[in-house]
C-alpha positions in Angstrom: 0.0 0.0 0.0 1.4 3.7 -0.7 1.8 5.2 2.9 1.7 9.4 3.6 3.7 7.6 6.7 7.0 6.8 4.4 7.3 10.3 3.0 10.6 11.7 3.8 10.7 14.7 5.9 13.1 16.5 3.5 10.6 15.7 0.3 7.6 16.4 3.0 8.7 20.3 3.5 9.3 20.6 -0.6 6.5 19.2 -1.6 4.0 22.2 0.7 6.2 24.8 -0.8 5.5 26.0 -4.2 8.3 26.4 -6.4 7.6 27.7 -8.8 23.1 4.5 -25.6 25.4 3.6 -27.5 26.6 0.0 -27.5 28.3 -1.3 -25.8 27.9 -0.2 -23.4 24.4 -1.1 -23.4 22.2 2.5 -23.0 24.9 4.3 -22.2 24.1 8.0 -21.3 25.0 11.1 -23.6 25.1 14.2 -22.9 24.1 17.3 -25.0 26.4 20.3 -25.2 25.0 23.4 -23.3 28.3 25.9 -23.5 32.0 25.4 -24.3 33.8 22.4 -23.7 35.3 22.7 -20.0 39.1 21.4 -19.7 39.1 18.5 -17.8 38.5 18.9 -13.9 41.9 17.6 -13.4 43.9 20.3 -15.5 42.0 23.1 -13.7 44.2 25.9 -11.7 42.6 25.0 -7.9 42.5 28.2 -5.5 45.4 28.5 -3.1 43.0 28.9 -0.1 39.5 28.4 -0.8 38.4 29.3 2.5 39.4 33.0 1.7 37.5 33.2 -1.6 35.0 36.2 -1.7 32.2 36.2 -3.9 29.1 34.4 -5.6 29.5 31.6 -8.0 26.7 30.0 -10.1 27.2 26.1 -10.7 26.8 25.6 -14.6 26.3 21.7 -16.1 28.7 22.1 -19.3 26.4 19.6 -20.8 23.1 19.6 -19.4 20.7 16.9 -21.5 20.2 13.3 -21.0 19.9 10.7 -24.0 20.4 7.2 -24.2 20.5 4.6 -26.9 17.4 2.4 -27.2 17.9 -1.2 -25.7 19.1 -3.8 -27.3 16.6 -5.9 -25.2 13.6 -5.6 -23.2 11.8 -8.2 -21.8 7.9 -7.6 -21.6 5.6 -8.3 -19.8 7.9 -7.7 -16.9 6.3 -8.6 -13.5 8.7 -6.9 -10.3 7.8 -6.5 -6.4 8.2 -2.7 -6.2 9.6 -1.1 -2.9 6.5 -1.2 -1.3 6.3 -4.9 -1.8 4.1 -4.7 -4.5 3.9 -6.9 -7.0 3.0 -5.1 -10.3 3.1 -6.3 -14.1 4.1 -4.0 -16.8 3.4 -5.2 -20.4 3.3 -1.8 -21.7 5.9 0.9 -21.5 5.0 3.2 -25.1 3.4 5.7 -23.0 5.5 6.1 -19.7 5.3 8.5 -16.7 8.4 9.2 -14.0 7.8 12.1 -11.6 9.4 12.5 -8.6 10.6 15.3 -6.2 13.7 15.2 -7.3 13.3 14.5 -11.1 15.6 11.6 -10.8 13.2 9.3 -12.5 12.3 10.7 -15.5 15.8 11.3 -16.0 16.7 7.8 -15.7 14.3 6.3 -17.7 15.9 8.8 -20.6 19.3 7.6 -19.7 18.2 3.7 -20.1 16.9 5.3 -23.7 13.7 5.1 -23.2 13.1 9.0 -23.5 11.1 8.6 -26.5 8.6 6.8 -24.6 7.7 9.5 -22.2 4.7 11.5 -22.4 4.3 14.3 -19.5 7.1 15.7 -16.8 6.8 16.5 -12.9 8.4 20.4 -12.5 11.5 18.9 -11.3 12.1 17.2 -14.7 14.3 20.1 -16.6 16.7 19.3 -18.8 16.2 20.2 -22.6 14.9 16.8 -24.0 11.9 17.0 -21.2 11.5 20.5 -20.8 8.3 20.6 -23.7 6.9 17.7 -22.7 3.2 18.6 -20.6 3.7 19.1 -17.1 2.0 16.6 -15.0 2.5 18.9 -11.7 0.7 21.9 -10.2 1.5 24.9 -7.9 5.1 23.5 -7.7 5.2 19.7 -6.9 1.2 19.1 -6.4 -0.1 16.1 -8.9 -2.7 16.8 -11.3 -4.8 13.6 -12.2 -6.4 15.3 -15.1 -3.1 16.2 -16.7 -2.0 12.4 -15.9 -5.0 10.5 -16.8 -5.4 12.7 -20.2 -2.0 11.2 -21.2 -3.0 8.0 -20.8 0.0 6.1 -19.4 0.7 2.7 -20.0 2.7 2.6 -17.3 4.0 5.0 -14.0 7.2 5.1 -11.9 7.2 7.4 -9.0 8.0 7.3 -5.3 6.3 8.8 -2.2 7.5 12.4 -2.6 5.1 13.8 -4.1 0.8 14.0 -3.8 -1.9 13.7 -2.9 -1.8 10.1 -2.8 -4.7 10.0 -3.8 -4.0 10.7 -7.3 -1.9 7.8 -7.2 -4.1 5.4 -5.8 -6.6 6.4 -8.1 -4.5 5.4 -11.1 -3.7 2.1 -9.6 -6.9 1.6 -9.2 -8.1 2.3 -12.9 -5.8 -0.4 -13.9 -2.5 1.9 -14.6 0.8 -0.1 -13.7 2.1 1.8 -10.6 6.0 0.9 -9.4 6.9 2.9 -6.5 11.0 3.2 -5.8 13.1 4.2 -3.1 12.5 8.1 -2.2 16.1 7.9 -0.6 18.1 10.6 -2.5 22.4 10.3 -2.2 25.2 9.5 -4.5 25.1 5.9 -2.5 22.0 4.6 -3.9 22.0 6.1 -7.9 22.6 2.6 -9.3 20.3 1.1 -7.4 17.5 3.5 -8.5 18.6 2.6 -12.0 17.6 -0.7 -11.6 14.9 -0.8 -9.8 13.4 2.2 -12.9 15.0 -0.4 -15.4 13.6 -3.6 -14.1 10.2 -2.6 -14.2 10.4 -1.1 -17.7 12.1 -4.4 -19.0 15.5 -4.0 -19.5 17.5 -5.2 -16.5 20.4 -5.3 -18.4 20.4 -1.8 -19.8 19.9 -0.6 -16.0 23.3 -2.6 -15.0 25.0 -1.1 -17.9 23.7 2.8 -16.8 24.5 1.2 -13.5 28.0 0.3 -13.3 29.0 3.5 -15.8 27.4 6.0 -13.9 29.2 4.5 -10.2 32.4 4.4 -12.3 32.1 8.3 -14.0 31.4 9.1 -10.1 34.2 7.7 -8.8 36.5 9.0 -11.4 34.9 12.3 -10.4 35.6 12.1 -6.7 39.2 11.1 -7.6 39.6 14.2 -9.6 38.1 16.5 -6.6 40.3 14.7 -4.0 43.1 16.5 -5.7 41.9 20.1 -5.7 40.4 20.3 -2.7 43.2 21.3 0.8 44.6 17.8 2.1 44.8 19.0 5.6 41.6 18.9 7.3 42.1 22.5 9.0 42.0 23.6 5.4 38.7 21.8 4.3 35.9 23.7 3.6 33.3 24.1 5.6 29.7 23.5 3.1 25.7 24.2 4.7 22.9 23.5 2.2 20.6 26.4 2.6 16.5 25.4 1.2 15.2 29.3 1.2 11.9 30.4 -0.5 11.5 33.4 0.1 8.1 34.0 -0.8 7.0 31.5 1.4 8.7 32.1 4.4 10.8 29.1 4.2 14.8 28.9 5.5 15.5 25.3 6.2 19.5 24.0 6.3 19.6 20.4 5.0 21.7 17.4 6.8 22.2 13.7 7.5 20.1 11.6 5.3 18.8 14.4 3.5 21.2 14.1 0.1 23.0 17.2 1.0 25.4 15.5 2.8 26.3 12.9 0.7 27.0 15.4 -2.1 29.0 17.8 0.2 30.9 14.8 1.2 31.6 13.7 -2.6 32.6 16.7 -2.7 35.6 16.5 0.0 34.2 19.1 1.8 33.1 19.2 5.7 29.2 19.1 5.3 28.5 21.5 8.8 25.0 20.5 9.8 25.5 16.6 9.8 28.8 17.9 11.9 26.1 19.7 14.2 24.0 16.6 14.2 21.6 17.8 12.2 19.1 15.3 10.5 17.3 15.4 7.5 16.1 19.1 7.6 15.5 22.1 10.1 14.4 25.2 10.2 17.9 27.5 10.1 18.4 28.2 13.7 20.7 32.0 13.7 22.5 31.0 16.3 23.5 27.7 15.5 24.4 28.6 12.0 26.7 31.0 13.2 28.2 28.6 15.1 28.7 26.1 12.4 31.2 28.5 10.7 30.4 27.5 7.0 32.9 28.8 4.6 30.6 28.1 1.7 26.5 28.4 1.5 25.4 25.8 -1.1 21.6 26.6 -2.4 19.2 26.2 -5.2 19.0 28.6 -8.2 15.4 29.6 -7.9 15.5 29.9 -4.0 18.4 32.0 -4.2 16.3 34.6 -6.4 13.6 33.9 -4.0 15.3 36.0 -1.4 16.7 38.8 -3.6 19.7 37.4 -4.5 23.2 37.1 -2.2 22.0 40.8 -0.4 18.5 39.0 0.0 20.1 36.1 1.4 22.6 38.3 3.8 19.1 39.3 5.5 18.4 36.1 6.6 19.1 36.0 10.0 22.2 34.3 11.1 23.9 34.1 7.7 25.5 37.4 7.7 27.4 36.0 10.8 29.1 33.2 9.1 32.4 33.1 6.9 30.5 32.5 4.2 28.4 35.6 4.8 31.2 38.0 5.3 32.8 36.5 2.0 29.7 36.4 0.4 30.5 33.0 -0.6 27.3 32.1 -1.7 27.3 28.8 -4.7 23.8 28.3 -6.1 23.1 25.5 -8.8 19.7 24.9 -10.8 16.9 23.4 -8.8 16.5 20.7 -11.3 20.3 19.7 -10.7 21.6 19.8 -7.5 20.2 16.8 -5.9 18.7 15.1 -8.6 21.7 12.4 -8.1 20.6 10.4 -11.6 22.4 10.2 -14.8 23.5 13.6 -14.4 25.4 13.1 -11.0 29.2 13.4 -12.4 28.8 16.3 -14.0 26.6 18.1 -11.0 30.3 17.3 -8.8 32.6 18.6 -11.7 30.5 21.7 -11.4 30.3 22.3 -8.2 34.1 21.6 -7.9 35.0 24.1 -10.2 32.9 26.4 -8.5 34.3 25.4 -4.7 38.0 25.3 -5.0 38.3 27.2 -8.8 35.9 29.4 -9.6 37.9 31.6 -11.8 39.1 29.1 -13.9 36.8 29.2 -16.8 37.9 25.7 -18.2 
């Protein structure tokens, strides 16, 4: 049964905000060109101390779009016990569905090449091959069973972010296949929402390939950031993930177990809250940000503009008494991006490590 009890409390406090292959290997994931080719991570001038670095820097994808050969082989119908312990049948993927908080799973099923195949996006779902596909999501992450049932899906993939469940239910219940994933968001558990999004679509074998290429591009990645960023751990920096909406109200910090801290540590940086023993989210606390000392103030695009920008962000109280604050050292990355943690999740750490520990080294 889908459960309002196993929503995460990170995807619980976005989801009542509005916000606005080839072969082998087997679906292997390509990536469109958005701006100039970057030189390599590795070849890039790192900053001498990054902790004294003033100013903003905006996290840019160097390519931003997610495409994937068609399988070779898929195996329909394809009957799997979904993470609810479900057991659910698909026999028809032509018309698919993936939404999610994150837009992890729409991505996915484009990087197993299956992008083709899908016929409406959640808001989170951004980059160019998706972005003119009909939105399936209202006031920010708020499901819209007209929009769904009008694009009459063979088959939908989601996880218990988003609502009202409702909506859900009601499509299981009109005899639309229904496979519900983990929610769980970090750089640990990418492959294993592959396969779980390429199991129930039919093509297990494309989802190892997307798999074990995606772990290895991560890994490479990591290696390359272990070599810019300070060796000495006096000289790490110090990283909060600020969630502001501005409009709203909203200032949470973000930290065990809520994906922040899994891509602060990937990217050899001291993630402050989980540090503090901060869990999943909280509502930012002046004092105890202050106390935290972040060097660096990681944050979504859109929530960034929210506030007014960095002096909009200043204003929030506690921030201006921080390092990061008095350096105005303020990274933002597109909402869509930062903790999608799909196919896109090497490049979103060769971006934010150019924009950590070289931000003036234009590649």
């Amino acid at each position: 049964m889908l459960s309002r009890g196993s929503l995460p409390t990170v995807a619980l406090l976005l989801a009542i905000v509005v916000t606005g292959c080839s072969a082998p290997p087997l679906a292997a994931t390509k990536a469109a060109e958005t701006g100039a080719d970057l030189r390599p991570l590795s070849q890039v001038k790192p900053l001498a101390e990054p902790k004294n670095h003033a100013g903003p820097t905006t996290a840019r994808l160097a390519r931003a779009d997610i495409t994937g050969d068609k399988p070779v082989v898929q195996r329909l119908p394809a009957t799997i016990t979904d993470h609810q312990g479900t057991q659910v049948t698909v026999a028809d993927t032509s018309r698919i569905l993936a939404f999610d908080m994150s837009g992890t799973l729409a991505a996915t099923v484009f990087g197993l090449g299956l992008g083709g195949n899908v016929v409406g996006r959640d808001v989170s779902t951004g980059f160019p091959s998706a972005r003119n596909l009909p939105l399936v999501t209202v006031n920010g992450h708020r499901l819209n069973a007209e929009a769904i049932l009008a694009l009459r899906p063979t088959v939908v993939i989601t996880d218990t972010t988003l609502g009202p469940w409702d909506v859900v239910l009601q499509l299981r219940a009109s005899g639309v296949p229904v496979v519900v994933v983990d929610a769980k968001r970090s750089m640990e558990n990418v492959g294993d929402i592959v396969r779980q999004v390429a199991a129930a679509l039919g093509v297990p074998e494309a989802g190892e390939s997307l798999a074990t290429r995606l772990a290895a591009d991560v890994e490479a990645k990591k290696a390359e950031i272990a070599k810019l960023a300070p060796a000495d751990p006096g000289r790490k920096l110090r990283v909060v993930f600020l969630y502001m909406r501005g409009q709203a109200g909203v200032y949470h910090l973000f930290g065990k177990g809520s994906g922040a801290d899994s891509l602060i540590g990937a990217l050899d940086a001291v993630d402050v809250a989980t540090e503090a023993g901060i869990e999943g989210m909280r509502p930012v606390n002046p004092e105890a940000l202050a106390k935290a000392r972040p060097d660096v103030i990681l944050m979504m695009t859109k929530g960034l503009e929210s506030v007014g920008g960095v002096d909009g962000a200043l204003q929030v109280p506690g921030v201006a008494q921080t390092p990061a604050g008095w350096h105005r050292r303020i990274v933002d990355m597109e909402d869509s991006q930062i903790l999608s943690f799909g196919p896109l999740t090497a490049g979103v750490l060769d971006a934010l490590a150019r924009a950590l520990y070289a931000p003036g080294d234009a590649g």
